[in-house]
N, C-alpha and C positions, 0 to 999 in steps of 0.2 A: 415321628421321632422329634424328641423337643430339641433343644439346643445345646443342652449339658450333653445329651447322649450323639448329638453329631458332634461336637467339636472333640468327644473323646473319643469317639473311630475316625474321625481327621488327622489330630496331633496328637503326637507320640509325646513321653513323659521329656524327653530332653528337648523336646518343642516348648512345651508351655505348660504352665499351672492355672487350672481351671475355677474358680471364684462362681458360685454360690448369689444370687439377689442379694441375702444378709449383708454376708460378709462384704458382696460387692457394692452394695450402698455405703454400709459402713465407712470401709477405705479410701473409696473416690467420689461419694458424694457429697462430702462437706465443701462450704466455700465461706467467704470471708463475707457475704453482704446478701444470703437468702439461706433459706432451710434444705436441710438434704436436698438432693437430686435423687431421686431415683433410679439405679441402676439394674436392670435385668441380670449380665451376668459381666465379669471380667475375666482377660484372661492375661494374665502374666508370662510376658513373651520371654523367654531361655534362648530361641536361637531364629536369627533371623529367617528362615525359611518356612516360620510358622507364619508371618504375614501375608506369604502368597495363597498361603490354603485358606486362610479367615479370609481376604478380599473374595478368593473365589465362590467361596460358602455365601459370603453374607450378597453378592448379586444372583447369583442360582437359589436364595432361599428367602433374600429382601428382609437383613437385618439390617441397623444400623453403627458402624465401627468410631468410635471414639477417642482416636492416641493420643497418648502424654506421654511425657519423661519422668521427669520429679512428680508430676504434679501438682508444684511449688508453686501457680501464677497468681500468690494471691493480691486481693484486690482487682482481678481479672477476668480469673474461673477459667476452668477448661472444658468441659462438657456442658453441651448445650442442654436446656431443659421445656427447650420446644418440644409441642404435642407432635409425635410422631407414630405410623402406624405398622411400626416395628419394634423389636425387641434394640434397645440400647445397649451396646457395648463394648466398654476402654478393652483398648488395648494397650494396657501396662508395658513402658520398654523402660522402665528404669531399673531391672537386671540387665542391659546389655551396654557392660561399661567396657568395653576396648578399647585403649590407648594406643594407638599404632603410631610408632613415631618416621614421619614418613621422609623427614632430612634436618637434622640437627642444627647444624651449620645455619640453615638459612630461620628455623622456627618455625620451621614447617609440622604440623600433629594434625592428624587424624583420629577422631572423637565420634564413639558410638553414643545414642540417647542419654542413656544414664551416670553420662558422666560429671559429674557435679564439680563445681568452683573447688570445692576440700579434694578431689580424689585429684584434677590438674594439677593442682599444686604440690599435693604428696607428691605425684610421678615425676615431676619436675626437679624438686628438691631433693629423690632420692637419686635419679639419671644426672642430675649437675648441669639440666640445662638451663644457661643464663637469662630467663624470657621470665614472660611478667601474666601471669592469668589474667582475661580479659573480665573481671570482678565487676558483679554489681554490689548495690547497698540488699538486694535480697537474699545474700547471704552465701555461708556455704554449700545449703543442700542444694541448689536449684541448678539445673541443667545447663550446661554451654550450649550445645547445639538446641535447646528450645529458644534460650534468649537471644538467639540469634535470628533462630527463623521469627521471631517476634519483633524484629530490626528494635532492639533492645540495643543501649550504650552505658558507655562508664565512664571512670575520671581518669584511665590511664590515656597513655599515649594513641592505640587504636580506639577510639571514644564513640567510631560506628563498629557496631561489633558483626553486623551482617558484609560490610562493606570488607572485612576481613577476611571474612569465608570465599577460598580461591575452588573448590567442587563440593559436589555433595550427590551421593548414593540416595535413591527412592526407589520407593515401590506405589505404583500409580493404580487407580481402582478400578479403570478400565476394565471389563471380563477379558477383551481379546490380549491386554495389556500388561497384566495383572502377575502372569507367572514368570517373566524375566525382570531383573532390576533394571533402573532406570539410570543412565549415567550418559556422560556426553560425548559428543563424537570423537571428539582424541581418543578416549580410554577403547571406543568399540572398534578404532582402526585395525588394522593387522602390522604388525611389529612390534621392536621391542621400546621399552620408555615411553608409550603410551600413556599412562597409569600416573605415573609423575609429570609428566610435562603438563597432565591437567590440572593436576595437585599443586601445577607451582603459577600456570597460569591462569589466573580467574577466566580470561572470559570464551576459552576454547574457541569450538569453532562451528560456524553455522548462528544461528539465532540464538540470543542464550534465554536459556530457560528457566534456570536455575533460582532468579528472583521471582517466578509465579510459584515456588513453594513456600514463600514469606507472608504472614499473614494472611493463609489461605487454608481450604481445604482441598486439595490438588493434588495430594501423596501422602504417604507415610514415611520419612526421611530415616534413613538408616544409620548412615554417618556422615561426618562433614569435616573438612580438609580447612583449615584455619592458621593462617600466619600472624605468628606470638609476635608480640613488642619486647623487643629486648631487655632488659634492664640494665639501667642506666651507669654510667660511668660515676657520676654525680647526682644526687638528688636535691630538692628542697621544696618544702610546702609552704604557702605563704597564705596569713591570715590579718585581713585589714577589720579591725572592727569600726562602722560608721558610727557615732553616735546622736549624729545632728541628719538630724529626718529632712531635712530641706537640703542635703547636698547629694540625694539619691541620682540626680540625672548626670551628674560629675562621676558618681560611680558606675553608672551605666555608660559611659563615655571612654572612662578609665579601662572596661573591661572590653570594650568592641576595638580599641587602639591597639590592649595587648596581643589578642588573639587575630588580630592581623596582622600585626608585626613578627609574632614570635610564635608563626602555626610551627610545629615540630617537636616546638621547646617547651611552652606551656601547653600543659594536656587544657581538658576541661576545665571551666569556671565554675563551682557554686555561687551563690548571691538568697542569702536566705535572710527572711525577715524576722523581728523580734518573740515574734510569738512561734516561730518556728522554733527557735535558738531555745525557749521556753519549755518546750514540749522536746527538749534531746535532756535538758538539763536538769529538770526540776519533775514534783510530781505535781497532777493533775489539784489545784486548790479546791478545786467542785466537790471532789471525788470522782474518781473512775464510771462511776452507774447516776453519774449527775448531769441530766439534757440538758444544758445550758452553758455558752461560752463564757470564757473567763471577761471581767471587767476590765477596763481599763488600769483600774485601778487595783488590779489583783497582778494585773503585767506588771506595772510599773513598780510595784513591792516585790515581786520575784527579781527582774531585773536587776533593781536596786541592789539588793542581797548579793545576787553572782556576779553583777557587775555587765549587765549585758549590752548591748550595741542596737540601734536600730536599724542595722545591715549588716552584715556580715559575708567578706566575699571570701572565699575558701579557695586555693588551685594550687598546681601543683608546676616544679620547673626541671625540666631532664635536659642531660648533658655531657661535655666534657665538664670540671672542674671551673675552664677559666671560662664557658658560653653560660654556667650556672649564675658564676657570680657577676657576670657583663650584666645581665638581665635582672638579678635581684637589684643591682646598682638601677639601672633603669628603671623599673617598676618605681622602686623606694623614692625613687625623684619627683615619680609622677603622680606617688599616694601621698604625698608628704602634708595635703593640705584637707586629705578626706579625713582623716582618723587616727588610728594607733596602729603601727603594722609590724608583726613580727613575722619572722621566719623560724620553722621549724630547726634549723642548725645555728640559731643567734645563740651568742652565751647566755639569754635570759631568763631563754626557756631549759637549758641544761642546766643553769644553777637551780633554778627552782626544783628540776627532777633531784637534783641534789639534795637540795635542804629536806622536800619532802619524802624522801627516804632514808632519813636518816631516823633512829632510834629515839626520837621524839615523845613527850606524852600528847597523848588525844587530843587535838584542839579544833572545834568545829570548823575555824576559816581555813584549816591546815587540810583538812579533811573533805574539804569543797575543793580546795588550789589541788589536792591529790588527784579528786576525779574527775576534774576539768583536763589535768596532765592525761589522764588515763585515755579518756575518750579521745584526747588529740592523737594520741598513741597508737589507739584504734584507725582513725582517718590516717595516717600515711601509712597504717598496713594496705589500706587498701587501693592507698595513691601508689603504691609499689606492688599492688598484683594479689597480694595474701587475702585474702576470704575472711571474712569474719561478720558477727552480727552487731555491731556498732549500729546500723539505722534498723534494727527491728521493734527497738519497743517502743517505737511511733505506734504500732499496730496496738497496743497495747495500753494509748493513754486510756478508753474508757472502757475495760476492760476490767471486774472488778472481784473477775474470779481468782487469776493468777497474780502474785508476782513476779515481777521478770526478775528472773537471776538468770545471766549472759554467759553463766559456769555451764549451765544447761542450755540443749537444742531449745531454740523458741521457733517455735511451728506456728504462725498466727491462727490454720484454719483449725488444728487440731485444739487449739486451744478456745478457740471459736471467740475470736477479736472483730467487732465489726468493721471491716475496712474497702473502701473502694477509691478510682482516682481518677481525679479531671487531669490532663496532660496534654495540654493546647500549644502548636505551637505559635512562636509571639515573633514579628519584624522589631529587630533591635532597635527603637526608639525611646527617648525617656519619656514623649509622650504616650505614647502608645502603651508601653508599660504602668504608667501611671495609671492608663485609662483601666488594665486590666486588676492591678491591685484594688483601684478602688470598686469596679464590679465584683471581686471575690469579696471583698471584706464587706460589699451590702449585702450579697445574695447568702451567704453560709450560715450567718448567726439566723437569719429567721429559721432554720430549718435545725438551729441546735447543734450546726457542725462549727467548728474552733476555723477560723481561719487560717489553715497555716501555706504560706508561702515558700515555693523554692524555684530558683531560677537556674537554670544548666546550661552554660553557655554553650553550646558545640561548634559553631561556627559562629565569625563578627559580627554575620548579618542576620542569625536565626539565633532564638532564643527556645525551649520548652520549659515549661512550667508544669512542676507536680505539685498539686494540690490532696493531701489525703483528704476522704472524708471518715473520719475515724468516729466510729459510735457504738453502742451499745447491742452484739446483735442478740442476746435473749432478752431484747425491748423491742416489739411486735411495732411500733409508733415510731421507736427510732429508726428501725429498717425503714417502713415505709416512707419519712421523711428524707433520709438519707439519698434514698433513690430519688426522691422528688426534688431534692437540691441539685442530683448529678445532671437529672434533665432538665432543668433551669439554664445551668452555665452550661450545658452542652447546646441549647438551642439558642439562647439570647448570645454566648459565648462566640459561635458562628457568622451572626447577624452581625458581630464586632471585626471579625476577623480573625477569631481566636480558634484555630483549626486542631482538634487534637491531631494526632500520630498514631492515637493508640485505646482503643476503646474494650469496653467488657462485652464478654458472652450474652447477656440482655440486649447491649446495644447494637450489637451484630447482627442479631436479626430482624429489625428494624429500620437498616437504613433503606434511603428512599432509592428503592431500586429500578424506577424508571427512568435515571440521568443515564445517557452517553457510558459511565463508566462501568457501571454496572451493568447494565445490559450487554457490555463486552463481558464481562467476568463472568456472566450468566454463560455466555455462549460457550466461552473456554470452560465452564464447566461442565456443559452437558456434551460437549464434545468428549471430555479428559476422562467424565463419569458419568452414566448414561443413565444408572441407576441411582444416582442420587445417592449410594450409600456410605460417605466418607463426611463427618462431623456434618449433617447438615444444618445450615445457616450461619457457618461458622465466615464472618467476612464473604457472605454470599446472599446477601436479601431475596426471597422470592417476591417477583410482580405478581400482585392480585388480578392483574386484569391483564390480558394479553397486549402484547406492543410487534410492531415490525420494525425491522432496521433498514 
């Protein structure tokens, strides 16, 4: 019996929709930085109780299961494409969008797979609850509970978005384990209010578990119980633009003062460099299908033009009314001497949305000041919760099939954008950070990738840094370079102290799995999955050669 014909005497039609190699290549195996994946079959999951029948099939028949949400992680990837000696296959949960609102009052929701950043925020805006979607810059389609269990952040107020998540429903691949869900000992006690008290308290009780489904293959998570940030009483976005390149460690100073002083009030920091600022604003002067980073002198003429900054720190300040303006007053004393700093609610920036909507003729500088307005417009949707694709056509600067128009969905893999990303994190120093800029900005250009820099402040004393590597991927020389730039600053990048948080499906099967930690996560695996059949090498290195502990 092959496999199309057991999973369709397994699952019934309100169980799942069965997927074809074609078709199942087609839909899940494009990625942003290699060719197809090849997929045996997928199966598009309709009701959760088709999970237990596939974990149980694929250890009694030694297939391999693959789950996603959105299938959105681009830059990422989600299915491994390790030689394996089994049949491959996703299991699709991006039809199982439940919204279960599990207590109003406090922002308490409960969110099945497929529930996407656009569908939170509909439910929210339609029910009147006052909370804010936990937004990244990747957009509306992508998953809450994936970017979560991915300890994924944003620029609102909850800026850990796993550190958020108070339970979470699985199903574990275990054979003996495999047919009951997985949930914590509060909900399995006997009484009533079980159900909630673990919904409201993160960390139950007995050992928690809960964080070994983060960056793992360890379950297949079903739904996840997550407390919203309220929205704010008062808002304001503040934007300092540096323009003097020698006062960077003043702004690096500037930003580890604020978000010590004012954890609550200011969400996250951005701090992006010029040629980032370049690459939101302008187009590609190479052209898009052109391996080679822009010149110095190709900067400094864009710049010139838009009038650009060689920093720029972006954040955001929640409140009451009078804690907004105590702190914009503070900050503005303490920037006073870096650059040019406006706020999003100053009259300067509302007269100019003025003048540039007014019934004016066409005037190019009128017409740049418009969509400079516009993208700012964009950034505090997202600094207030709302979804949108303001940072997608990063993915897209060499890219020279599509235009982006932002009217329409921009799908980077579907569009096939070549994209991957270094995301090290960095100890808040201005040396230190020095050390790290000027390593990116020697190691990228031999390899044809644009340097672009971005610094995410999340706490005073940790910094990450996204680096995209954006290139060309129907250019067979640029994939391969591209890869060879990521394992450059991922190896030399380490040796500095520059740790990512968050690596790709390539590099996950790779790490060196003979340290101490691994060798424990080895063990929780073969403990949790006996048969190895859940994403393998996903954040799970196998040791070539035997070890004892």
């Amino acid at each position: 019996m092959d496999l199309m014909d057991l999973f369709s005497k397994a699952l019934h039609d309100t169980e799942a929709v069965l997927l074809e190699t074609k078709i199942a290549t087609e839909r899940y195996g494009r990625t942003t930085f290699s060719n197809n994946i090849p997929i045996d079959f997928a199966v598009e999951v309709l009701n959760t109780s088709a999970i237990s029948k596939l974990l149980q099939l694929a250890n009694s028949h030694q297939f391999y299961l693959f789950p996603i949400s959105s299938g959105n992680n681009w830059g990422y990837g989600s299915i491994q494409d390790t030689s394996l000696d089994g049949p491959r296959v996703v299991v699709d949960l991006g039809q199982l969008k439940a919204i279960i609102p599990t207590n109003k009052k406090a922002g308490l929701i409960t969110v099945q797979p497929g529930v996407t950043q656009q569908d939170l925020f509909d439910y929210l805006q339609l029910n009147d609850w006052p909370f804010m979607v936990p937004v990244t810059g990747a957009g509306p389609h992508c998953s809450i509970l994936s970017n979560a269990l991915e300890r994924g952040y944003g620029i609102t107020p909850r800026t850990d978005h796993f550190a958020a998540v108070n339970a979470l429903k699985a199903y574990l691949p275990h054979p003996e384990l495999c047919k009951t869900k997985f949930e914590s000992a509060v909900s399995g006690l006997d009484g009533s209010g079980q159900d909630f008290i673990d919904k409201t308290f993160k960390w139950g009780l007995g050992p928690y578990i809960d964080g070994l489904f983060t960056q793992s293959n360890f379950g297949i998570v079903t739904e996840m119980t997550i407390r919203l940030a309220p929205r704010p009483e008062h808002f304001s976005a503040f934007y300092l633009q540096i323009f003097d390149a020698d006062k960077f460690a003043d702004a690096v100073m500037l930003i580890e003062q604020t978000l010590l002083e004012c954890e609550g009030i200011v969400g996250s920091i951005n701090l992006m460099d010029r040629r980032r600022i370049v690459s939101m604003v302008a187009q590609n002067p190479n052209g898009q299908d052109n391996h080679k980073t822009m010149t110095e002198e190709q900067v400094e003429t864009i710049a010139k033009e838009q009038r650009l900054p060689q920093w720029m720190i972006v954040g955001s300040m929640y409140g009451s009314k009078a804690v907004v303006s105590a702190t914009q007053k503070r900050f503005k004393h303490r920037a006073k001497s870096l650059g040019q700093l406006n706020f999003s609610n100053s009259w300067l920036i509302n007269i100019a949305k003025l003048i540039v909507n007014l019934p004016l003729p066409s005037i190019a500088i009128m017409n740049k000041i418009k969509a400079q307005l516009l993208t700012l417009d964009e950034g505090i949707e997202i600094m207030l919760g709302k979804p949108n694709q303001v940072a997608l056509p990063l993915a897209y600067w060499r890219n020279p099939r599509v235009t982006v128009n932002k009217k329409n969905s921009l799908l980077p893999d579907k569009d096939k954008c070549g994209l991957l990303w270094y995301a090290p994190l960095i100890r808040v120093s201005p040396e230190v950070l020095t050390d790290f800029i000027n390593f990116v900005r020697a190691t990228t250009p031999k390899y044809g990738i644009e340097p672009l820099i971005t610094f995410t402040n999340l706490r005073h004393d940790c910094i990450d840094s996204t680096v995209p590597l954006v290139f060309d991927l129907e250019n067979p020389e640029a994939i391969k370079a591209a890869h060879n730039c990521l394992e450059e600053l991922f190896v030399e990048g380490c040796k500095k102290g520059f740790i990512p948080y968050r690596i790709n499906i390539k590099q996950q099967a790779v790490l060196p799995a003979d340290d101490i930690f691994w060798k424990t996560t080895n063990l929780l695996k073969q403990a949790i999955d006996p048969n190895g059949i859940l994403a393998p090498n996903r954040y799970n290195p196998v040791e070539t050669t035997p070890h004892s502990i």
